[in-house]
N, C-alpha and C positions, 0 to 999 in steps of 0.2 A: 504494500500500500504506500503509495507517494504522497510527501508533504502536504500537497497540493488537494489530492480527494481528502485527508485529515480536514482542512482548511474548512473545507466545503463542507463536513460533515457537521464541523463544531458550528459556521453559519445556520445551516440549518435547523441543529438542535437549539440554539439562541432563537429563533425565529418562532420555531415550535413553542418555544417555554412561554415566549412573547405574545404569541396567540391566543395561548392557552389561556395567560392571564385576562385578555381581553375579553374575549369571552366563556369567562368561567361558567357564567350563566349558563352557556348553553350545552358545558357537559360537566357530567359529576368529576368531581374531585378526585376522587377516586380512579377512573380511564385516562385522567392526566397523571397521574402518579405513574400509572400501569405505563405510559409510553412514556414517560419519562425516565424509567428505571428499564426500557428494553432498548431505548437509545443508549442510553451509559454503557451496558453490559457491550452494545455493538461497538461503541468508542474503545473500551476497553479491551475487546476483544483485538481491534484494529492496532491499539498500539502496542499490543504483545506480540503480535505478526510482524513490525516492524523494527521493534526490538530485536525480536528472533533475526531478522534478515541483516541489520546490521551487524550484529553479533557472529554471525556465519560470513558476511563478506569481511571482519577483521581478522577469523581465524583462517579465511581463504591467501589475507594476504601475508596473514604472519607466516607460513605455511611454502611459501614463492620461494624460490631460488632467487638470490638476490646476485645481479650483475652490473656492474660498473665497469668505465672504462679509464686506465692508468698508463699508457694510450690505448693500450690491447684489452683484453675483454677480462675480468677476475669474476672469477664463477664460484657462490658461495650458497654454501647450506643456512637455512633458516638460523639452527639454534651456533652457527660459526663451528663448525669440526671439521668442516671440509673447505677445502677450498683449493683451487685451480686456476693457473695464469699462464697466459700464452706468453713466449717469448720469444726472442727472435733480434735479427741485425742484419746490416746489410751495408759492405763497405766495397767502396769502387777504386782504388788507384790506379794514378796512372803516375809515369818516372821517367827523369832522361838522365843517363848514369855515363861518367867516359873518364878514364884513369890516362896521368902521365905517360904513362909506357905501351897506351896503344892497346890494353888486353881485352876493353869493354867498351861498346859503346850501344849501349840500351837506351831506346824509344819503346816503350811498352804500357799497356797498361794489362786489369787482373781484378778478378773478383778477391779482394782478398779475405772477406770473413761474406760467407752468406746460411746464417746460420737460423735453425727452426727448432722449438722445443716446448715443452713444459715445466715449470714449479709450483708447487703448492702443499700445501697439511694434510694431514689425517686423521683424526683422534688429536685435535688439534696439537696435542707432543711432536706427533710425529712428521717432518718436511721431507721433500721431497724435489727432486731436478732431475731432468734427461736435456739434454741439448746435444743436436747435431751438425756439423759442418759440411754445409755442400759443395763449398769452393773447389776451383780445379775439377770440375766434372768427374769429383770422387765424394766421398758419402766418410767422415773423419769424425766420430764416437767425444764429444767434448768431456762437460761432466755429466756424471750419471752416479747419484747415491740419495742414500736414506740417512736423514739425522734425526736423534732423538735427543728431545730436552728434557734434564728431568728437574723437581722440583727445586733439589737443592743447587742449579745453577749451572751446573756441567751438561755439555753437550757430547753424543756418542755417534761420529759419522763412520758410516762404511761406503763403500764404491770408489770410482773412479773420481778424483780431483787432484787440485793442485797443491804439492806439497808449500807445509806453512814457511815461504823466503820470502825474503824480498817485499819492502812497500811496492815497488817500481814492476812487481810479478803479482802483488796482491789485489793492486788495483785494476778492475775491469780493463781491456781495449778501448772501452767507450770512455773511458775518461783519463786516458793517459795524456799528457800533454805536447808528446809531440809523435809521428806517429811510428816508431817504432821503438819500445823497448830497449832499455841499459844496454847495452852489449854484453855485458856477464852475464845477465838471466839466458840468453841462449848459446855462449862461449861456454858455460860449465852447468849447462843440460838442465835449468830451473823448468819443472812442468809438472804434465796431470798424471798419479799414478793409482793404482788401483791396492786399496788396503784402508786403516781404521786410525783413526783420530779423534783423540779427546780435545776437547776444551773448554775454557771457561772464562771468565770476564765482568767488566763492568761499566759503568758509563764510557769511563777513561783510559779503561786497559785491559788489554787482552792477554792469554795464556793459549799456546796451543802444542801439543805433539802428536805425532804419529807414527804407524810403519808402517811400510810397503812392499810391495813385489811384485814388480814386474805393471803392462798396462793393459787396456784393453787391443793392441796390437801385439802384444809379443806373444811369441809360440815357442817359446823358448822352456827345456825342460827343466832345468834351473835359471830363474827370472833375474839371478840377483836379490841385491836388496838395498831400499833406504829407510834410515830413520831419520827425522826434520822433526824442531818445534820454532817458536818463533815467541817472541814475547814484546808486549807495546807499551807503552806508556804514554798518556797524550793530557797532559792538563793546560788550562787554561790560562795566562799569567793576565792580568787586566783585560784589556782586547785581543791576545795573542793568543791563539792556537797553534800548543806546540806539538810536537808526532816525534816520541823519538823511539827506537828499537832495536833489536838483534835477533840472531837466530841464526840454525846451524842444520847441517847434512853430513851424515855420515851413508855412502851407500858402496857397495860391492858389485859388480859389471854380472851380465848374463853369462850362458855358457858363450864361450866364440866371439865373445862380440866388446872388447877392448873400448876404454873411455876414448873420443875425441875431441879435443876443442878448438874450435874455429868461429870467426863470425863473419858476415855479411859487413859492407859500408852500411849508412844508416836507409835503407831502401833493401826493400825485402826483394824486389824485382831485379839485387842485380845477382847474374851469371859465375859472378865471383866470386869467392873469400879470399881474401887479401890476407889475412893473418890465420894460421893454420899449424896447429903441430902433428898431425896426422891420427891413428889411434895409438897411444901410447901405455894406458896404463890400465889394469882392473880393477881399481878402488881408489876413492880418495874424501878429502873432507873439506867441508866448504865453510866459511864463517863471516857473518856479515853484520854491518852496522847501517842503523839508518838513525837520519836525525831531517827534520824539517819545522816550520813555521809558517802560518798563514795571520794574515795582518789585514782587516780590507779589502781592496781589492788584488794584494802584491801576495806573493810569497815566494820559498825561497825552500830548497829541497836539495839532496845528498843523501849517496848511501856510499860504501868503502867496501868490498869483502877481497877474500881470500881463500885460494882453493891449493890444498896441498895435494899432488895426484903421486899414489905409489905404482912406479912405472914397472912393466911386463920384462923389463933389458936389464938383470943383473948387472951389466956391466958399467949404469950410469945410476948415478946419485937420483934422488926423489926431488922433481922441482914445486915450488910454489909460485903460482901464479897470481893476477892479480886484476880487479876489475872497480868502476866506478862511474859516481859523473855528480855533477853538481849544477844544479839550473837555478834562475831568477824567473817569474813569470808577473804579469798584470795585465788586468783588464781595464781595460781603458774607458770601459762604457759605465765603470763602477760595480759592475757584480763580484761574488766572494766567490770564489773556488770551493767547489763542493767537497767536506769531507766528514769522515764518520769515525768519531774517538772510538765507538765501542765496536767498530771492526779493524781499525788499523789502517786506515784505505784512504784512497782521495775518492769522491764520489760526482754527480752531474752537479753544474750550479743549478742555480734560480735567475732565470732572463728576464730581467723587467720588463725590457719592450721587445718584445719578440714580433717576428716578422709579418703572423697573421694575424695580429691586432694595429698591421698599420705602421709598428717600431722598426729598427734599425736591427735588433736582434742583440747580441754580447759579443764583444770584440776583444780577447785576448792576445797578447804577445810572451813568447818564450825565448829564454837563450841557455841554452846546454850545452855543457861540456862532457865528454864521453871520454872513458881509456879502457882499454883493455891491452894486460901485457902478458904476451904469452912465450918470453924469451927468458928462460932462467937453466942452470945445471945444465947445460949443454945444449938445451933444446931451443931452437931458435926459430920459432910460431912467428914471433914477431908482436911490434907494440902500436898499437892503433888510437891515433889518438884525432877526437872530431869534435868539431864546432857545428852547431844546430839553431838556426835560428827557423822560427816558427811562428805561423799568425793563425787563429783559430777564430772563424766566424760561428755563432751558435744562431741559427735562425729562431730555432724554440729550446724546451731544456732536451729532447731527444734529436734533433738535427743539426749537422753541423759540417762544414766545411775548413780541413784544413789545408795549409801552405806549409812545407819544409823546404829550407834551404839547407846542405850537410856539406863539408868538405872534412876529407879524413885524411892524416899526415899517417905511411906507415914508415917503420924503420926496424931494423935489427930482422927483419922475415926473412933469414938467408936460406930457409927451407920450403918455402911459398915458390914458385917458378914465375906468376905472375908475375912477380916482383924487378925480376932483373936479377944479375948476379950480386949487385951492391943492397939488395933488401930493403930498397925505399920505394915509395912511390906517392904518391897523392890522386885525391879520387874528390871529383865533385860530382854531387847528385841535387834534381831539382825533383821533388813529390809534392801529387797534391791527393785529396782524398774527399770522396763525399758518404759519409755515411747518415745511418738511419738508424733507430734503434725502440722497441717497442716490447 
């Protein structure tokens, strides 16, 4: 029954009673009682039905899957225990790379991350992620695990993910600030492995360790092994957000398959490693330091580590190697650099005027320094050292277009052939990148 007949009904019963009284005279008292009290019961009857129905449409809606969208779609249970999010990104480079000596000269571009997945809870303790890579018209298994919270504050992951190193490895792709990567996280093999980790934390600081063996590509009948933990510290000093940390690797090689380290200039598209010791050893131990600050719109970032590799040649001493970089960045249009004390991480900013309301979008500038030395105990990989300047336009907080400029000095690479016999070279590379992220 709708407001509206209610209305109508109570008019009439008014009208009725109105009548009744006018001419009393012309019926007993009594016949107007008698319709007076079978309108009520029908009134009453009417807004018990309407009670009922609204009562059944709030338990219809309590009752809904509730969906929102964070840009992609979060799909949730009524009472919150479940819940489900698409994920997904999508980066385009392109690169012109060409070295002193003649060994590279790359125009190219490259899907480089085009990736599809899910995350979400269960029993609300329980989270959950799968993401996969489809770049290079191959199908590459990202992370894929189960973590559980429990109440007293520690978390218990299993599956594939990224061992806890590195801020500059902790923090997403989407929000690294220039577009590739320290040169140590992949000169001394920082990545995703398959095994169990604890951890736990709090606003300001994190705890984490784990072990591993092996990933979801090895087929190896002994995998190796690593154990990694990492630990943060991030407080606050007046307006400053500081981030400082450390954390360590101990792992052991597969069957057959000896540690190597090498890197890339700063573009992933090019054809070369310029600095390279070949495979040399099956175990070794990595150890690193991080420290940064965020101020405003500035900040200012560093990590230092060190990897001792015990080499397969009896006949040569154990070298230690060594990797790093230190950058300054700002945004010019006034936004803060996104980051999160209680993961350890730099995270997306907040775009004030972004592009589809009309703005200008977030305009950041970066300058990096990069080294990686992989010449120590005889072995001479070579020492790579680069300048990175970079401009980062954010249309919204998930869009965004970057600019790298890199030039890399190497030296001491007298086991590189690219190189030349003298073990120098120098390498300029120009990147840009558009990515998406959802």
């Amino acid at each position: 029954m709708t407001k509206r007949k209610m209305t109508v009904l109570l008019g009439t019963a008014a009208i009725i009673s109105a009548v009744s009284a006018h001419d009393a005279n012309a019926q007993s008292q009594q016949d107007l009682q008698i319709q007076i009290n079978a309108m009520k019961l029908q009134l009453e009857s009417m807004q018990n039905a309407l009670a009922a129905q609204n009562e059944k449409a709030e338990q219809a809606a309590s009752n809904a899957i509730k969906v929102k969208w964070e840009p992609a779609p979060s799909i949730s249970s009524p009472d919150g225990n479940f819940e489900m999010n698409l994920r997904g990104r999508v980066f385009v480079d392109s690169a012109s790379i060409s070295d002193d000596d003649d060994n590279i000269d790359v125009n190219a571009t490259e899907l480089r991350a085009a990736r599809l997945g899910i995350e979400g809870k269960a029993w609300k303790t329980i989270k959950y992620k799968i993401e996969a890579d489809f770049a290079d018209d191959e199908v590459e298994l990202k992370d894929a695990y189960l973590a559980w919270k429990s109440a007293a504050g520690f978390s218990l992951t299993a599956g594939q993910f990224k061992t806890p190193n590195s801020l500059d490895e902790q923090t997403s792709s989407r929000h690294i600030s220039v577009m590739e990567r320290a040169s140590f996280t992949d000169a001394f093999g920082l990545a995703r492995r398959i095994g169990v980790g604890v951890s736990t934390g709090g606003d300001n600081w994190t705890a984490k360790l784990g072990g591993f063996q092996g990933s979801n590509s090895t087929d190896e009948e002994n995998e190796g092994y690593d154990v990694a933990g990492r630990v943060t510290y991030s407080p606050k000093i007046d307006n400053v957000q500081v981030h400082t940390g450390a954390s360590f690797r101990l792992r052991e090689a597969e069957d057959e398959d000896n540690f190597r380290y090498r890197q890339r200039p700063h573009q992933h598209l090019s054809t070369q490693r310029f600095v390279d010791t070949g495979s040399i050893a099956d175990a070794d131990q990595f150890y690193g330091i991080e420290l940064a600050a965020l101020a405003g719109p500035a900040w200012v970032a560093g990590e230092y580590s060190w990897l001792k590799a015990e080499v397969v040649d009896p006949t040569k001493s154990d070298p230690t190697f060594s990797g790093g970089y230190f950058e300054v960045g700002y945004f010019l249009t006034g936004e803060k650099r996104g980051y999160k004390a209680n993961k350890g991480a730099w995270d997306r900013p907040k775009v004030n005027n972004p592009v589809y309301e009309g703005g200008m979008g977030a305009w950041a500038v970066t300058l990096r320094y990069d080294m990686i030395d992989l010449t120590d105990s005889g072995f001479f990989g070579g020492e790579q050292d680069t300048i990175i300047a970079g401009v980062n336009w954010y249309l919204n907080r998930h869009t965004r277009l970057m600019f790298n400029y890199s030039r890399s000095s190497i030296e001491d690479a007298f086991d590189v052939a690219t190189n030349g016999a003298d073990g120098e070279n120098d390498v300029d590379a120009f990147g840009f990148r558009a990515q998406v992220d959802w």
